[in-house]
C-alpha positions as CSV (number, residue, x, y, z in Angstrom):
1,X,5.8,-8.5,-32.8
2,X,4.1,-5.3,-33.8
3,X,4.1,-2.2,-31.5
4,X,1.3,-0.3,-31.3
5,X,0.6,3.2,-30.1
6,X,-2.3,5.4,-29.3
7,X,-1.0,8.8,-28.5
8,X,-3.1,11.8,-28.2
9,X,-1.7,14.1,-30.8
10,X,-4.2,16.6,-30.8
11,X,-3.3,17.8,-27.6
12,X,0.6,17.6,-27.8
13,X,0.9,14.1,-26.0
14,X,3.2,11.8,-28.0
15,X,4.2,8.3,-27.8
16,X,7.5,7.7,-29.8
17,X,8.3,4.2,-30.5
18,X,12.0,2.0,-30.5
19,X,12.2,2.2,-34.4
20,X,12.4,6.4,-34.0
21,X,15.9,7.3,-34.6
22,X,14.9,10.2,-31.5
23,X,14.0,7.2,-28.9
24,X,18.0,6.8,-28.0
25,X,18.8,10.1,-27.9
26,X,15.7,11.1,-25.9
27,X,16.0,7.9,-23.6
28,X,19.5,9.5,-23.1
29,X,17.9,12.8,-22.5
30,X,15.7,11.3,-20.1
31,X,18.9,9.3,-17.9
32,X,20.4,12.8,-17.9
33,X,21.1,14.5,-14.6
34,X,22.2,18.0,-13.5
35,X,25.1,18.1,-10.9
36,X,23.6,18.2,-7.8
37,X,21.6,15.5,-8.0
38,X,21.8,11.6,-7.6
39,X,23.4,9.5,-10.8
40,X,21.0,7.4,-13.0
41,X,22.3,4.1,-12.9
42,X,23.5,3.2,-16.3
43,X,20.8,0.2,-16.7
44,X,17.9,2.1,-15.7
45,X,15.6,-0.3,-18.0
46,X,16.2,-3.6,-19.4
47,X,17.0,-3.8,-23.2
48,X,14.7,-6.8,-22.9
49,X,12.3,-4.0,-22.5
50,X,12.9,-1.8,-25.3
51,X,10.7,-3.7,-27.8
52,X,7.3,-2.7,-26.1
53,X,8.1,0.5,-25.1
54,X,7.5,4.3,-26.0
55,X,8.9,7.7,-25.3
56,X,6.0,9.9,-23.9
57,X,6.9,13.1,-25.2
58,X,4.7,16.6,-23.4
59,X,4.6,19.0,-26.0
60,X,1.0,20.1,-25.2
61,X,3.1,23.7,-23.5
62,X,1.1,22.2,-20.0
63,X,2.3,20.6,-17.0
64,X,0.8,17.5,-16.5
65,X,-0.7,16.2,-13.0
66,X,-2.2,12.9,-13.6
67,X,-2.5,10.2,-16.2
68,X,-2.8,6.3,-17.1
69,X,-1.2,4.0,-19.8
70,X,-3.0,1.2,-20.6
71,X,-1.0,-2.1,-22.3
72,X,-2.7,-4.7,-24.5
73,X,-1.3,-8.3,-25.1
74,X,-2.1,-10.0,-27.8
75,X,-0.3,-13.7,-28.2
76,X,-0.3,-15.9,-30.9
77,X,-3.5,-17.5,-30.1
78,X,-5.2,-14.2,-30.4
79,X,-5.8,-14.4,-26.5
80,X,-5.5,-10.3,-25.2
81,X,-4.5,-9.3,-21.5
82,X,-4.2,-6.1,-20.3
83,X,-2.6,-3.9,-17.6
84,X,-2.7,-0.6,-16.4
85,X,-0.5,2.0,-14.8
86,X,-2.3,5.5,-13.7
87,X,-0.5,8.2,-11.4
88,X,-2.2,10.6,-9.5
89,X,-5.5,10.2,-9.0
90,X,-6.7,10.0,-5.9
91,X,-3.7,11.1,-3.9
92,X,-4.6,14.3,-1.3
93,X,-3.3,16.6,-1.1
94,X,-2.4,17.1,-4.4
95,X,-2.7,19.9,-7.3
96,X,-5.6,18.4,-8.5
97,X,-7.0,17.9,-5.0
98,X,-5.7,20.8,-3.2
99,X,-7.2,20.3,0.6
100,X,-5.2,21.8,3.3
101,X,-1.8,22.4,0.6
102,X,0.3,25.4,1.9
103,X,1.4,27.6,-0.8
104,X,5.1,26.2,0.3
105,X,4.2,22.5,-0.8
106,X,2.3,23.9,-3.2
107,X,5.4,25.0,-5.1
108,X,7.3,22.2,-4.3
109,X,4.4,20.2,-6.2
110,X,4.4,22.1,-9.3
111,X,8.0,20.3,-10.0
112,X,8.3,17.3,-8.3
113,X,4.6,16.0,-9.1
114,X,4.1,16.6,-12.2
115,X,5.4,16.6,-16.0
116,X,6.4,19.9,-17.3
117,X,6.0,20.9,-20.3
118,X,8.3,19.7,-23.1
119,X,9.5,17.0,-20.5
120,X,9.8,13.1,-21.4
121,X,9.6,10.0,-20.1
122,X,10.7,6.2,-21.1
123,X,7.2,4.3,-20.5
124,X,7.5,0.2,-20.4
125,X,7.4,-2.9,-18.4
126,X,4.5,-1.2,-17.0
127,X,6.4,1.7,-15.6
128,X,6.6,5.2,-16.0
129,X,10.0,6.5,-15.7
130,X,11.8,9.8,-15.1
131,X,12.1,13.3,-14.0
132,X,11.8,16.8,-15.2
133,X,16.0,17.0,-14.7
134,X,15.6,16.9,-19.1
135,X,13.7,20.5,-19.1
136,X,15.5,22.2,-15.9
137,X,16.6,21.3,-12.4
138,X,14.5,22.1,-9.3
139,X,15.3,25.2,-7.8
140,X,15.9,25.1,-4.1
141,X,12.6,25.1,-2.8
142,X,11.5,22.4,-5.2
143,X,14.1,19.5,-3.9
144,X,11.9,18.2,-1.4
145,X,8.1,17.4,-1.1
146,X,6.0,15.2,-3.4
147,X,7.6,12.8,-5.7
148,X,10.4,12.5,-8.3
149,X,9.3,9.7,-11.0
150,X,12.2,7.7,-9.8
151,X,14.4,5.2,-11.5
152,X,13.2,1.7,-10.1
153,X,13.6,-1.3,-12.4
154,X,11.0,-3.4,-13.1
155,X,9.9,-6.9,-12.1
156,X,7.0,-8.4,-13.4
157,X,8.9,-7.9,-17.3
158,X,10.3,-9.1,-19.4
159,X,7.9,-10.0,-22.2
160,X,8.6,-13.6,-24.1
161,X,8.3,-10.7,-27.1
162,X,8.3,-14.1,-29.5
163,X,4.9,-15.3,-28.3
164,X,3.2,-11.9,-28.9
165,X,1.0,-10.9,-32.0
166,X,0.6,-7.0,-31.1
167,X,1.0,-5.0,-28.1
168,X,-0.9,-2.2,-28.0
169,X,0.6,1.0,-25.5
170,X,-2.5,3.5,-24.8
171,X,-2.2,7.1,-23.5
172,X,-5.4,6.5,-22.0
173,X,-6.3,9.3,-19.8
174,X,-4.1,13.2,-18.8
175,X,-4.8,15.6,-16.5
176,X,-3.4,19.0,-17.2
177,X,-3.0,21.2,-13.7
178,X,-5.7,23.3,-14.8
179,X,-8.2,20.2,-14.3
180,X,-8.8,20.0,-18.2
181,X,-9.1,16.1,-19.4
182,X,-7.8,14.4,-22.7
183,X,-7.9,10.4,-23.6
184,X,-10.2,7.6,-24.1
185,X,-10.4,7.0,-20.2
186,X,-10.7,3.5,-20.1
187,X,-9.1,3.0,-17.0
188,X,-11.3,5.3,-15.3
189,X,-9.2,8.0,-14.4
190,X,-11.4,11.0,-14.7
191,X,-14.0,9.6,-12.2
192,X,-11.6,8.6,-9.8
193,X,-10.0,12.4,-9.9
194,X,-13.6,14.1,-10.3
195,X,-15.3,11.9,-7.5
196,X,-12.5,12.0,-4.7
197,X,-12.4,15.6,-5.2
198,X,-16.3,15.7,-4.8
199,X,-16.1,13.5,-2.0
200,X,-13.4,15.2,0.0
201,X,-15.5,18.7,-0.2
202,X,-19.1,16.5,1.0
203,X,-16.7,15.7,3.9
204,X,-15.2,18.7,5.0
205,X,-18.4,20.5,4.3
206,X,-20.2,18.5,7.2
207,X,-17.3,18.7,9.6
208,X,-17.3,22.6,9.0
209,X,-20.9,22.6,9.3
210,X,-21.3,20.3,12.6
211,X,-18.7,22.0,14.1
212,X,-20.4,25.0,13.9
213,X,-23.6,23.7,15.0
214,X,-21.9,22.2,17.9
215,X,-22.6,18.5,16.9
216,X,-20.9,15.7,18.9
217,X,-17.8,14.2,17.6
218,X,-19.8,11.0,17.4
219,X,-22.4,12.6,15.6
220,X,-20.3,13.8,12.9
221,X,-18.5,10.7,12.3
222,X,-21.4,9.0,12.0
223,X,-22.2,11.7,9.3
224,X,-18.8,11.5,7.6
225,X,-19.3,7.5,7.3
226,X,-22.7,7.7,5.8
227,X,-20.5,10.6,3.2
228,X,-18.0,8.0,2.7
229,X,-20.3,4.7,2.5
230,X,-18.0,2.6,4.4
231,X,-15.9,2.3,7.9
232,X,-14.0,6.0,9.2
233,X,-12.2,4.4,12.5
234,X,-8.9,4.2,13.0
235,X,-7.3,0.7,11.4
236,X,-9.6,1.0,8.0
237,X,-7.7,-0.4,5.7
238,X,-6.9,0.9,2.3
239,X,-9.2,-0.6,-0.7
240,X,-6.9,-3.0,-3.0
241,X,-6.9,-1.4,-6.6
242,X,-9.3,-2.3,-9.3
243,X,-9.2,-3.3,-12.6
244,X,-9.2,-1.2,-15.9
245,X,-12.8,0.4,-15.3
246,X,-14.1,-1.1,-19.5
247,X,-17.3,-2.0,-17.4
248,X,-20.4,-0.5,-15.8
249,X,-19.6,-3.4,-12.2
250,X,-15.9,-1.6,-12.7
251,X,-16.8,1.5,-13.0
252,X,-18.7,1.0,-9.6
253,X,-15.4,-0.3,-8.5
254,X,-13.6,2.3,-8.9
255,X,-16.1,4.7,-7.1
256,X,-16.4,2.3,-3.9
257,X,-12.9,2.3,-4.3
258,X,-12.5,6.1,-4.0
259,X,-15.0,6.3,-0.7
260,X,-13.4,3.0,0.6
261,X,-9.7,5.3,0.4
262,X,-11.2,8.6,1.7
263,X,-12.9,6.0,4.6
264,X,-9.4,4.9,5.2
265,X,-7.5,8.6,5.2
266,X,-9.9,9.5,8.0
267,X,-9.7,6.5,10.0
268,X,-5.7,7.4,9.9
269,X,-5.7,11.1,10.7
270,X,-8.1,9.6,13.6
271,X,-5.2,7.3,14.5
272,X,-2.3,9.9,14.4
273,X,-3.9,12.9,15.5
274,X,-7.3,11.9,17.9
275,X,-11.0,12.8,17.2
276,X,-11.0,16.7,17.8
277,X,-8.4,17.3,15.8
278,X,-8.7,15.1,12.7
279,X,-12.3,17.2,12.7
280,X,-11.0,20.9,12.8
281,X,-8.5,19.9,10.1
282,X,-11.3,18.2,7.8
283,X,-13.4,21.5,8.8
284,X,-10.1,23.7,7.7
285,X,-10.8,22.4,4.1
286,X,-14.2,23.5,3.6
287,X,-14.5,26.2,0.8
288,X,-11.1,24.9,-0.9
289,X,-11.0,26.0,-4.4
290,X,-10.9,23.3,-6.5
291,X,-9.2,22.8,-10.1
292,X,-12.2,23.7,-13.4
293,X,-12.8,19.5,-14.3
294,X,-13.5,19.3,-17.5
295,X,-13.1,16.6,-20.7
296,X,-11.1,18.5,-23.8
C-alpha cells in the first residue's frame, strides 16, 4: 500500500511518515511523560496501525487551537472512502471562541487545549494522539481545565492494509490562537469556527440589548430562536455531526449544524440554571473580543 501525505509545509505543519527513521524516536518522544504525571501505557497505538499513520510535527513557532485530518481509502477496486477527524471547532468557551473565559481558565487553555509550538503528535486510526508533556510540563495552574489529547486506543482500526491501493492522510484545515487559517478546508473547519463565533455574538448581542430595553424573557427567546434558526428550550438535543463539508448541501450542513449546537447550549444553560439567568450570562458576553479570522 502507498502512504500518502499532504502536509502544509509552508507554514511549519509536517506530517512525517513510518518509513522516517525520526517516526520511532518521535513516537517515543510523544509516549514520554514527566514525573508527576500519569504513565503512557506501553501500547498506546496498535502496530497494526503504524502503516497509515504520520507524525504531525508543529514547527510553525505557533500554538495551535483547532484543526482536521482528513483520510482517503482507496482499495483495489479503485473504490475511495473517507473520514474525518477535526478538534475544536465549535466548542465554547474556547481560545478561539472566548465568551464568558476568565483569565484563570484562560491560562489553563493555552496548555491543555492546544498544540504548542514544536510539539508532536502520533495521528492514525482516525485519532489524534498526545500531549504537550514532549515540549514542557504544565505548570501548576495549567494541570486542570480543558483537555489533554489523551491516550485512548482506537476501535473502528485496524485497516486490512492488503486490500488498499493508497491512503491518502490530509492536514486539511489549522487554526493558530491568533485566529489565522492554513489548509485546504475540506472538511469545513473555518466556517464552522468563523460562523459559531458569529453566531454566539448575534446571541448575546440581543440578550444584552433586550435586557436593557426591558424585553420579556419570552420575548427574547423568541428572538434568540429566530438568531439560532432552530429550537432554544431546555431538552434540545445536540445536532449529530456531518460529513466532510466537499459540497455546497454539506456546507449547509455544517452551518445548520453550528445553529442546531448553539440552539442546544441555550436550551441547557436554560435547564441548569433557569430563564433569568441563562439571559444575564448570554448578556455578559456581549462586546467579547474575538480572535482576527483570517485564511493565511
Amino acid at each position: 500500500m502507498e502512504l500518502l501525505l499532504e502536509d502544509l509545509p509552508q507554514h511549519g505543519l509536517w506530517l512525517i511518515g513510518p518509513s522516517s527513521p525520526y517516526y520511532d524516536q518521535w513516537l517515543a518522544e510523544i509516549g514520554s511523560r514527566p514525573d508527576g504525571l500519569p504513565a503512557v501505557p506501553d501500547d498506546f497505538i496498535d502496530e497494526s496501525e503504524r502503516p497509515g499513520s504520520a507524525i504531525w510535527v508543529n514547527g510553525s513557532g505557533k500554538d495551535v487551537a483547532a484543526w482536521s485530518f482528513v483520510w482517503r481509502y482507496e482499495d483495489l477496486n479503485g473504490r475511495v472512502t473517507s473520514r474525518t477527524v477535526s478538534t475544536g471547532g465549535t466548542a465554547t468557551p474556547s481560545l478561539l471562541h472566548p465568551f464568558g473565559l476568565s483569565e484563570d481558565y484562560r491560562r489553563k487553555l493555552r496548555y491543555s487545549s492546544v498544540m504548542l509550538a514544536g510539539s508532536k503528535r502520533w495521528v492514525g486510526g482516525g485519532r489524534v494522539v498526545g500531549s504537550n508533556t514532549d515540549v514542557r510540563q504544565p505548570a501548576e495552574e495549567e494541570r486542570s481545565g480543558g483537555m489533554l489529547f489523551g491516550f485512548g486506543r482506537g476501535g473502528d482500526d485496524p485497516m486490512d492494509w492488503s486490500m488498499l491501493r493508497r491512503t491518502t492522510l490530509v492536514l486539511d484545515g489549522v487554526f493558530f490562537v491568533d485566529g489565522t487559517f492554513a489548509g485546504p478546508d475540506q472538511a469545513g473547519l473555518w466556517g464552522r469556527v468563523v460562523h459559531t463565533a458569529e453566531v454566539t455574538a448575534e446571541l448575546a448581542r440581543i440578550a444584552h440589548e433586550g435586557r436593557a430595553r426591558g424585553d420579556a424573557p419570552q420575548v427574547l427567546y423568541a428572538l434568540l430562536a429566530e438568531a439560532a434558526k432552530g429550537p432554544v428550550e431546555p431538552g434540545t438535543p445536540p445536532p449529530p455531526p456531518t460529513r466532510p463539508a466537499s459540497t455546497g448541501a454539506e456546507v449547509g450542513d455544517a452551518v445548520d449544524e453550528v445553529h442546531r449546537g448553539l440552539g442546544s447550549m441555550i436550551g441547557l444553560m436554560r435547564q441548569h440554571s433557569g430563564d433569568e439567568a441563562t439571559l444575564e450570562r448570554l448578556a455578559s458576553w456581549h462586546g467579547t473580543v474575538l480572535p482576527d479570522f483570517r485564511r493565511l
